[in-house]
VMD Tcl script that draws the C-alpha trace (Angstrom):
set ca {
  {21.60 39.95 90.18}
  {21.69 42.75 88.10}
  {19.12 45.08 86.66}
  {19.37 45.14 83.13}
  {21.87 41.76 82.94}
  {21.40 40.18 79.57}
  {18.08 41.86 77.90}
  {16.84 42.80 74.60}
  {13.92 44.52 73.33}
  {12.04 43.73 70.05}
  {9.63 46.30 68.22}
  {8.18 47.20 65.24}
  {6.97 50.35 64.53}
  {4.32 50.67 61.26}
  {2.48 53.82 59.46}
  {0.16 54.04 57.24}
  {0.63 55.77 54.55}
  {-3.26 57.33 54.79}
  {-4.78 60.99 55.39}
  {-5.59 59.76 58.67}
  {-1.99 58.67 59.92}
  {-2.53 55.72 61.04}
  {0.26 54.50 63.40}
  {1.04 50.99 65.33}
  {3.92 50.49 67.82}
  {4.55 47.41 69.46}
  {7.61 46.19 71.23}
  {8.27 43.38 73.82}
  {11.25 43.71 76.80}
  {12.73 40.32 77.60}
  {15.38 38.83 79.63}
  {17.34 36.28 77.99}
  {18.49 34.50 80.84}
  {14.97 34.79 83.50}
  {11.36 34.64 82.31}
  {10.37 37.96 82.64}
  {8.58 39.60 79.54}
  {6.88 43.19 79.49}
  {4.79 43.65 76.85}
  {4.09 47.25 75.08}
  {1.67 48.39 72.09}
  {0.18 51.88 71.42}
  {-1.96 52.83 68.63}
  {-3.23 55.90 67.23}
  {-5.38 57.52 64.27}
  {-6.36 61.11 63.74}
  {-10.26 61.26 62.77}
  {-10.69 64.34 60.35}
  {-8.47 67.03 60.74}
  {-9.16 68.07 64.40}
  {-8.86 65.25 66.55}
  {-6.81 61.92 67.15}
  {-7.69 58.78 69.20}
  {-5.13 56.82 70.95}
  {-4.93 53.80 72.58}
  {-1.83 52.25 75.30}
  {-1.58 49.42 76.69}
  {0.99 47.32 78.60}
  {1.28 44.06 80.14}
  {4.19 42.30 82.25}
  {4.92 38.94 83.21}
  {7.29 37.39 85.67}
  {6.93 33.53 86.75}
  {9.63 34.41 89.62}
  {9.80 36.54 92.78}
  {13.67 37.36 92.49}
  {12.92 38.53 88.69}
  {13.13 42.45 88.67}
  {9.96 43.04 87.26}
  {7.79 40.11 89.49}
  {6.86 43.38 91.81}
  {4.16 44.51 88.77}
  {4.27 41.05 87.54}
  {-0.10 40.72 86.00}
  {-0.62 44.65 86.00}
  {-2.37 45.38 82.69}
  {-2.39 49.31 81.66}
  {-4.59 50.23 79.38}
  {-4.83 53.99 78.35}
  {-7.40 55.81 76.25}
  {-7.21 58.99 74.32}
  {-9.13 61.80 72.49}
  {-7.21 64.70 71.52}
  {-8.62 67.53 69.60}
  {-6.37 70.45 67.57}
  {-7.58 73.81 67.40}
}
mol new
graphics top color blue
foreach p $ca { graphics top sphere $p radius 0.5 }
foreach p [lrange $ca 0 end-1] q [lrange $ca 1 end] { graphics top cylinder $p $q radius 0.2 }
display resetview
């Protein structure tokens, strides 16, 4: 079994055109011959003019043990972020 045998990857990317540039990425990994999905979405906003708040999160699934990604198969990421520009 190979790696990357027979996958695709489907995202969508959106901005807002806004003062506060608004963004939204979201994209889902899947094998077209196993079950395995990973799931990704990130998004951000800036809040005035000197600081941004992000969010990422991701999410795989695998029903199988022989799947390449069954050995983080339920692990949930979730990332939060406050940046600030001087």
């Amino acid at each position: 079994m190979k790696v990357y045998d027979s996958n695709s990857f489907l995202g969508l990317d959106c901005k807002a055109n806004n003062t506060n540039v608004s963004q939204i990425d979201f994209g889902v990994f899947f094998d077209l011959e196993e079950t395995s999905q990973i799931y990704t979405l990130s998004v951000s906003r800036h809040i005035g003019d000197r600081a941004q708040i992000e969010t990422n999160a991701n999410h795989v699934l695998a029903d199988s043990i022989f799947e390449p990604p069954s050995n983080v198969e339920g692990i949930r990421y979730t990332e939060f972020k406050l940046s600030t520009f001087f």
